[in-house]
C-alpha positions as CSV (number, residue, x, y, z in Angstrom):
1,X,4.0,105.2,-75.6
2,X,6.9,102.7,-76.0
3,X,6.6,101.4,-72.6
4,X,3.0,100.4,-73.4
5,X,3.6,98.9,-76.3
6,X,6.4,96.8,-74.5
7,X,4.2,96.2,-71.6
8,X,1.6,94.5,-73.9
9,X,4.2,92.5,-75.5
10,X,5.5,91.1,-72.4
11,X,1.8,90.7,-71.5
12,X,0.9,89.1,-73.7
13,X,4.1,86.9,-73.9
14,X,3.0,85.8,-70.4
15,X,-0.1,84.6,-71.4
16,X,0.6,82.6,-74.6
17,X,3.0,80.9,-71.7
18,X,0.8,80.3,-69.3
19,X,-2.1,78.6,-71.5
20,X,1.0,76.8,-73.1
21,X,2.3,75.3,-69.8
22,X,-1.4,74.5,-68.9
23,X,-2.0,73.0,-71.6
24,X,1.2,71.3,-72.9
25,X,2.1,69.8,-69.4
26,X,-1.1,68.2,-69.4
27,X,-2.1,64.7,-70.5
28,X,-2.3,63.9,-73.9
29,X,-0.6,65.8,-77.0
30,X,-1.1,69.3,-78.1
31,X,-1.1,71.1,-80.9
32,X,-0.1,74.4,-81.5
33,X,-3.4,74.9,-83.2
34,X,-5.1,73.6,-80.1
35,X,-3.3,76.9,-77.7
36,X,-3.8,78.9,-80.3
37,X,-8.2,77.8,-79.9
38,X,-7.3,78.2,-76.4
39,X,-6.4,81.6,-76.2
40,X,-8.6,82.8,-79.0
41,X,-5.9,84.0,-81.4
42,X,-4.3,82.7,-84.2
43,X,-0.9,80.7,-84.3
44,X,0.7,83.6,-86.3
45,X,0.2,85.9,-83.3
46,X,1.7,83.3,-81.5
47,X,4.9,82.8,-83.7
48,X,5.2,86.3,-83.3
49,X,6.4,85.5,-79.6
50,X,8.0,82.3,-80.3
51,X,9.6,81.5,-83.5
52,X,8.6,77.8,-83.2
53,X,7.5,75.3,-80.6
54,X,10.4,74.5,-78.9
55,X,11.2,78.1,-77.9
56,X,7.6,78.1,-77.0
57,X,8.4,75.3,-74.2
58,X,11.7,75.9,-73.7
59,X,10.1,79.1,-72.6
60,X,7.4,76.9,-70.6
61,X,10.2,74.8,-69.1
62,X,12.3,77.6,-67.6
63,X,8.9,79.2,-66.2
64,X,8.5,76.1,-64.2
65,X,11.9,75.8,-63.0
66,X,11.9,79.3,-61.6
67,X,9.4,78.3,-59.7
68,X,10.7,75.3,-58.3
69,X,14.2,77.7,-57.4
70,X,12.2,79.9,-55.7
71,X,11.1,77.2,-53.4
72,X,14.3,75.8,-53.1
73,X,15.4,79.0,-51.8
74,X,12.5,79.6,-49.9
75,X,13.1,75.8,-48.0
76,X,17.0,76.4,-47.5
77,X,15.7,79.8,-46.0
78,X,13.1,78.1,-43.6
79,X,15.7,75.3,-42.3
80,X,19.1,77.3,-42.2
81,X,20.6,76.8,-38.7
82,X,18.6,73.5,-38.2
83,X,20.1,70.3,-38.0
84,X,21.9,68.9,-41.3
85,X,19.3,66.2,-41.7
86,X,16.2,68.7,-41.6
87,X,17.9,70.7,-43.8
88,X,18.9,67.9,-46.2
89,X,14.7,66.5,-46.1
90,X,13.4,70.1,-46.2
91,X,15.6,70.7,-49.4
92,X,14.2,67.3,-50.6
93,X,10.5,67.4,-50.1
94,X,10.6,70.9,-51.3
95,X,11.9,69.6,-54.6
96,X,10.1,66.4,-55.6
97,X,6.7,68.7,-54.0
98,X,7.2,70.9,-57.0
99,X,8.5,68.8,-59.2
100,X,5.4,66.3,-59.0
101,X,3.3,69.0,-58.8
102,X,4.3,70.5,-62.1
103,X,4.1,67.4,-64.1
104,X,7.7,66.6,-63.8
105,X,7.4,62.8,-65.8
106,X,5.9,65.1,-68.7
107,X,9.0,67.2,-68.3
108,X,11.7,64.3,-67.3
109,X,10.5,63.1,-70.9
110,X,10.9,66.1,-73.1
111,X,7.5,65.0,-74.4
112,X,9.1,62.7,-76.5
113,X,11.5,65.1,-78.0
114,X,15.1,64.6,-77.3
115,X,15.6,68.8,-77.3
116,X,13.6,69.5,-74.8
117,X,14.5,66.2,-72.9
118,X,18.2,67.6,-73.0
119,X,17.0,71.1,-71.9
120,X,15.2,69.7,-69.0
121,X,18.2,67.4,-67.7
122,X,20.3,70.5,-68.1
123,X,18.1,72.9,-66.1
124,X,17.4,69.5,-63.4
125,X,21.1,69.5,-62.7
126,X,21.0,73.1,-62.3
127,X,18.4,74.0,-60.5
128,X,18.0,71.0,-58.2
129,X,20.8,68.1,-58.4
130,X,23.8,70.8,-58.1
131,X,22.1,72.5,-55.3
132,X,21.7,68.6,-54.0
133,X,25.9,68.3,-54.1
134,X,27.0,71.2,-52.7
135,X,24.5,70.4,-49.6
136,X,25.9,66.9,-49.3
137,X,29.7,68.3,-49.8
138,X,29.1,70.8,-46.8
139,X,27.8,68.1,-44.9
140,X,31.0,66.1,-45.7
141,X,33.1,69.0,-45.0
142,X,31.3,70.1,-41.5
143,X,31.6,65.7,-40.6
144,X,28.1,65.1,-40.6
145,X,28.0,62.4,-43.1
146,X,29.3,58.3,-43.0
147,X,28.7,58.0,-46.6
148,X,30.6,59.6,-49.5
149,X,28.2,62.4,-50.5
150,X,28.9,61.7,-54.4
151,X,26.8,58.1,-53.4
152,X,24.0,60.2,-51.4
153,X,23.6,62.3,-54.9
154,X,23.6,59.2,-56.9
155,X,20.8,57.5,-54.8
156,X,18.6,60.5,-54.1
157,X,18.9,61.7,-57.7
158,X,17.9,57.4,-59.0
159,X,15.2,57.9,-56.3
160,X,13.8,61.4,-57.3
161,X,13.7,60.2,-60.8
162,X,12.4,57.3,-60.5
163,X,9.4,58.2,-58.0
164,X,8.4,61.0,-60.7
165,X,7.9,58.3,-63.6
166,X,6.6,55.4,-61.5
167,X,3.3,54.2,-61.2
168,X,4.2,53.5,-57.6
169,X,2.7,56.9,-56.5
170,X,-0.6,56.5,-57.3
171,X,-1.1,52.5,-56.4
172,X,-0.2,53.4,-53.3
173,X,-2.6,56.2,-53.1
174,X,0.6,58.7,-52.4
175,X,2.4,61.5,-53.9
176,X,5.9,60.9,-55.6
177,X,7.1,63.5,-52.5
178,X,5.1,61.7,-49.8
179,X,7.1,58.7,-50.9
180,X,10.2,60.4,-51.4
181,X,9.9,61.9,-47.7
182,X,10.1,58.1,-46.9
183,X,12.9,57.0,-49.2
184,X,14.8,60.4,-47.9
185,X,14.2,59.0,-44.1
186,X,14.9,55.8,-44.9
187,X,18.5,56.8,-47.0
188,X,19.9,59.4,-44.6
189,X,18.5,57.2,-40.9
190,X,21.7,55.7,-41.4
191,X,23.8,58.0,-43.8
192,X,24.0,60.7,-40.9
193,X,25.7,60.6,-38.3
194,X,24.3,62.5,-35.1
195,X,25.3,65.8,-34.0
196,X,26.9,65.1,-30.8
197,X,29.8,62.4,-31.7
Protein backbone atom coordinates (compact mmCIF):
# COMPACT_ATOMS: atom_id res chain seq x y z
CA UNK A 1 0.00 0.00 0.00
CA UNK A 2 2.99 2.33 0.82
CA UNK A 3 4.62 1.73 -2.47
CA UNK A 4 1.45 3.03 -4.21
CA UNK A 5 1.05 5.79 -2.36
CA UNK A 6 4.79 6.68 -3.20
CA UNK A 7 4.45 5.70 -6.70
CA UNK A 8 1.59 8.31 -7.17
CA UNK A 9 3.61 10.88 -5.39
CA UNK A 10 6.48 10.51 -7.59
CA UNK A 11 3.88 10.43 -10.42
CA UNK A 12 2.57 12.90 -9.97
CA UNK A 13 5.72 14.89 -9.08
CA UNK A 14 6.71 14.09 -12.66
CA UNK A 15 3.91 15.56 -14.17
CA UNK A 16 3.57 18.94 -12.24
CA UNK A 17 7.42 18.97 -13.83
CA UNK A 18 6.78 18.23 -17.07
CA UNK A 19 3.82 20.85 -17.67
CA UNK A 20 6.19 23.18 -15.68
CA UNK A 21 9.17 22.80 -18.07
CA UNK A 22 6.70 23.06 -21.03
CA UNK A 23 5.32 25.70 -20.01
CA UNK A 24 7.93 27.86 -18.09
CA UNK A 25 10.67 27.38 -20.85
CA UNK A 26 8.35 28.73 -23.19
CA UNK A 27 7.94 32.26 -24.44
CA UNK A 28 6.44 34.72 -22.46
CA UNK A 29 5.94 34.62 -18.41
CA UNK A 30 4.08 32.14 -16.41
CA UNK A 31 2.31 32.01 -13.53
CA UNK A 32 2.06 29.51 -11.16
CA UNK A 33 -1.68 29.95 -11.49
CA UNK A 34 -1.31 29.47 -15.18
CA UNK A 35 0.41 25.45 -14.56
CA UNK A 36 -1.75 25.06 -12.04
CA UNK A 37 -5.04 25.75 -15.16
CA UNK A 38 -2.78 23.65 -17.08
CA UNK A 39 -2.82 20.60 -15.29
CA UNK A 40 -6.25 21.00 -13.84
CA UNK A 41 -5.39 21.16 -10.17
CA UNK A 42 -4.99 23.75 -7.85
CA UNK A 43 -1.61 25.52 -6.87
CA UNK A 44 -1.92 24.01 -3.20
CA UNK A 45 -1.56 20.48 -4.70
CA UNK A 46 1.21 21.82 -6.35
CA UNK A 47 3.03 23.40 -3.23
CA UNK A 48 2.53 20.18 -1.95
CA UNK A 49 5.47 19.01 -4.24
CA UNK A 50 7.35 22.15 -4.33
CA UNK A 51 7.45 24.44 -1.49
CA UNK A 52 7.73 27.48 -3.82
CA UNK A 53 8.67 28.34 -7.37
CA UNK A 54 12.10 28.15 -7.50
CA UNK A 55 12.24 24.52 -6.21
CA UNK A 56 9.69 24.09 -8.81
CA UNK A 57 12.36 25.11 -11.63
CA UNK A 58 15.24 24.29 -9.97
CA UNK A 59 13.51 20.96 -10.22
CA UNK A 60 12.76 21.89 -14.09
CA UNK A 61 16.35 22.91 -14.60
CA UNK A 62 18.05 19.82 -13.35
CA UNK A 63 15.35 17.64 -15.48
CA UNK A 64 16.79 19.31 -18.50
CA UNK A 65 20.33 18.94 -17.69
CA UNK A 66 20.02 15.24 -17.24
CA UNK A 67 18.99 15.13 -20.39
CA UNK A 68 21.55 17.03 -21.97
CA UNK A 69 24.32 14.50 -19.75
CA UNK A 70 22.81 11.70 -21.15
CA UNK A 71 23.68 12.93 -24.53
CA UNK A 72 26.88 13.95 -23.62
CA UNK A 73 27.60 10.56 -22.66
CA UNK A 74 25.79 9.07 -25.32
CA UNK A 75 28.22 11.39 -28.06
CA UNK A 76 31.54 10.58 -26.09
CA UNK A 77 30.27 6.93 -26.40
CA UNK A 78 29.63 7.12 -30.26
CA UNK A 79 33.09 8.98 -31.04
CA UNK A 80 35.54 7.17 -28.40
CA UNK A 81 38.53 5.83 -30.38
CA UNK A 82 37.94 8.39 -33.31
CA UNK A 83 40.19 11.03 -33.98
CA UNK A 84 40.59 13.91 -31.24
CA UNK A 85 38.85 16.50 -33.52
CA UNK A 86 35.63 14.28 -34.17
CA UNK A 87 35.57 13.64 -30.75
CA UNK A 88 36.00 17.27 -29.64
CA UNK A 89 32.88 18.41 -32.62
CA UNK A 90 30.78 15.41 -31.63
CA UNK A 91 30.99 16.49 -27.85
CA UNK A 92 30.15 20.02 -29.20
CA UNK A 93 27.29 19.63 -31.50
CA UNK A 94 25.91 17.30 -29.07
CA UNK A 95 25.78 20.12 -26.52
CA UNK A 96 24.64 23.29 -28.17
CA UNK A 97 21.87 20.56 -30.10
CA UNK A 98 20.35 20.16 -26.74
CA UNK A 99 21.03 23.07 -25.34
CA UNK A 100 19.14 25.11 -28.20
CA UNK A 101 16.68 22.67 -28.24
CA UNK A 102 15.68 23.02 -24.69
CA UNK A 103 15.42 26.77 -24.61
CA UNK A 104 18.82 27.34 -23.31
CA UNK A 105 18.65 31.64 -23.66
CA UNK A 106 15.42 31.05 -21.34
CA UNK A 107 17.69 29.08 -19.11
CA UNK A 108 21.19 31.13 -19.65
CA UNK A 109 18.89 33.96 -18.18
CA UNK A 110 17.42 32.49 -15.01
CA UNK A 111 14.22 34.04 -16.43
CA UNK A 112 15.22 37.08 -14.97
CA UNK A 113 15.97 35.78 -11.56
CA UNK A 114 19.44 35.93 -10.45
CA UNK A 115 18.78 32.31 -8.30
CA UNK A 116 18.04 30.41 -10.93
CA UNK A 117 20.58 32.27 -13.25
CA UNK A 118 23.22 31.11 -10.65
CA UNK A 119 21.83 27.55 -10.57
CA UNK A 120 22.01 27.32 -14.24
CA UNK A 121 25.69 28.67 -14.61
CA UNK A 122 26.49 26.13 -11.82
CA UNK A 123 24.91 23.01 -13.45
CA UNK A 124 26.49 24.66 -17.24
CA UNK A 125 29.96 24.34 -15.77
CA UNK A 126 29.03 21.02 -14.58
CA UNK A 127 27.44 19.34 -16.88
CA UNK A 128 28.91 20.72 -20.08
CA UNK A 129 32.06 23.34 -19.71
CA UNK A 130 33.97 20.89 -17.14
CA UNK A 131 33.41 17.96 -19.39
CA UNK A 132 34.64 20.68 -22.20
CA UNK A 133 38.22 20.98 -20.02
CA UNK A 134 39.02 17.85 -19.24
CA UNK A 135 38.52 16.92 -23.16
CA UNK A 136 40.85 19.77 -24.16
CA UNK A 137 43.49 18.76 -21.17
CA UNK A 138 43.63 15.14 -22.59
CA UNK A 139 44.08 16.49 -25.86
CA UNK A 140 47.02 18.66 -24.39
CA UNK A 141 48.36 15.80 -22.53
CA UNK A 142 48.10 13.10 -25.66
CA UNK A 143 49.90 16.40 -28.01
CA UNK A 144 47.20 16.92 -30.16
CA UNK A 145 46.62 20.54 -29.53
CA UNK A 146 48.88 24.03 -30.70
CA UNK A 147 46.81 26.11 -28.51
CA UNK A 148 46.67 26.17 -24.69
CA UNK A 149 43.41 24.23 -23.95
CA UNK A 150 42.42 26.85 -21.15
CA UNK A 151 42.05 29.47 -24.51
CA UNK A 152 40.02 26.60 -26.57
CA UNK A 153 37.51 26.54 -23.31
CA UNK A 154 37.39 30.26 -23.13
CA UNK A 155 36.41 30.68 -26.91
CA UNK A 156 34.09 27.65 -27.26
CA UNK A 157 32.38 28.45 -23.96
CA UNK A 158 32.13 32.80 -25.43
CA UNK A 159 30.93 31.03 -28.61
CA UNK A 160 28.39 28.53 -27.10
CA UNK A 161 26.98 31.31 -25.07
CA UNK A 162 26.80 33.62 -27.24
CA UNK A 163 25.14 31.62 -30.34
CA UNK A 164 22.29 30.61 -27.63
CA UNK A 165 21.32 34.32 -26.95
CA UNK A 166 21.87 35.80 -30.45
CA UNK A 167 19.56 36.63 -32.93
CA UNK A 168 22.12 35.41 -35.37
CA UNK A 169 20.50 31.95 -35.53
CA UNK A 170 17.41 32.70 -36.79
CA UNK A 171 18.50 35.64 -39.47
CA UNK A 172 20.44 33.28 -40.90
CA UNK A 173 17.69 30.76 -41.07
CA UNK A 174 20.14 28.27 -38.80
CA UNK A 175 20.21 26.69 -35.53
CA UNK A 176 22.52 28.02 -32.73
CA UNK A 177 24.27 24.24 -33.20
CA UNK A 178 24.27 24.41 -37.06
CA UNK A 179 26.38 27.57 -36.51
CA UNK A 180 28.26 26.36 -33.80
CA UNK A 181 29.29 23.16 -36.00
CA UNK A 182 30.85 26.09 -38.10
CA UNK A 183 32.48 28.14 -35.37
CA UNK A 184 33.73 24.58 -33.87
CA UNK A 185 35.35 23.83 -37.60
CA UNK A 186 36.45 26.99 -37.99
CA UNK A 187 38.21 27.27 -34.10
CA UNK A 188 39.92 23.84 -34.01
CA UNK A 189 40.93 23.83 -38.44
CA UNK A 190 43.83 25.42 -36.97
CA UNK A 191 43.92 24.60 -33.13
CA UNK A 192 44.68 20.86 -33.97
CA UNK A 193 47.35 19.60 -34.97
CA UNK A 194 47.15 16.33 -37.26
CA UNK A 195 47.60 12.96 -36.15
CA UNK A 196 50.63 11.91 -37.88
CA UNK A 197 53.38 14.77 -36.85
Amino acid sequence: METEIVSAVSERTEVIVEAAARLFLGPGRVSMDDLARELGMSKKTIYRHFPDKHSLLTAVLDRQFGAIERTLTAAARETAGRPFGEQVRGFLIAACGELDRIGAAQLATGRGDPVLRRHVEQRMDAVVYQRLDELFRDGDRRGLLSTPPELLSEIIRGAVERLLNSQLPRQLDRSAADLLRATVDTVLYGAIRPADE
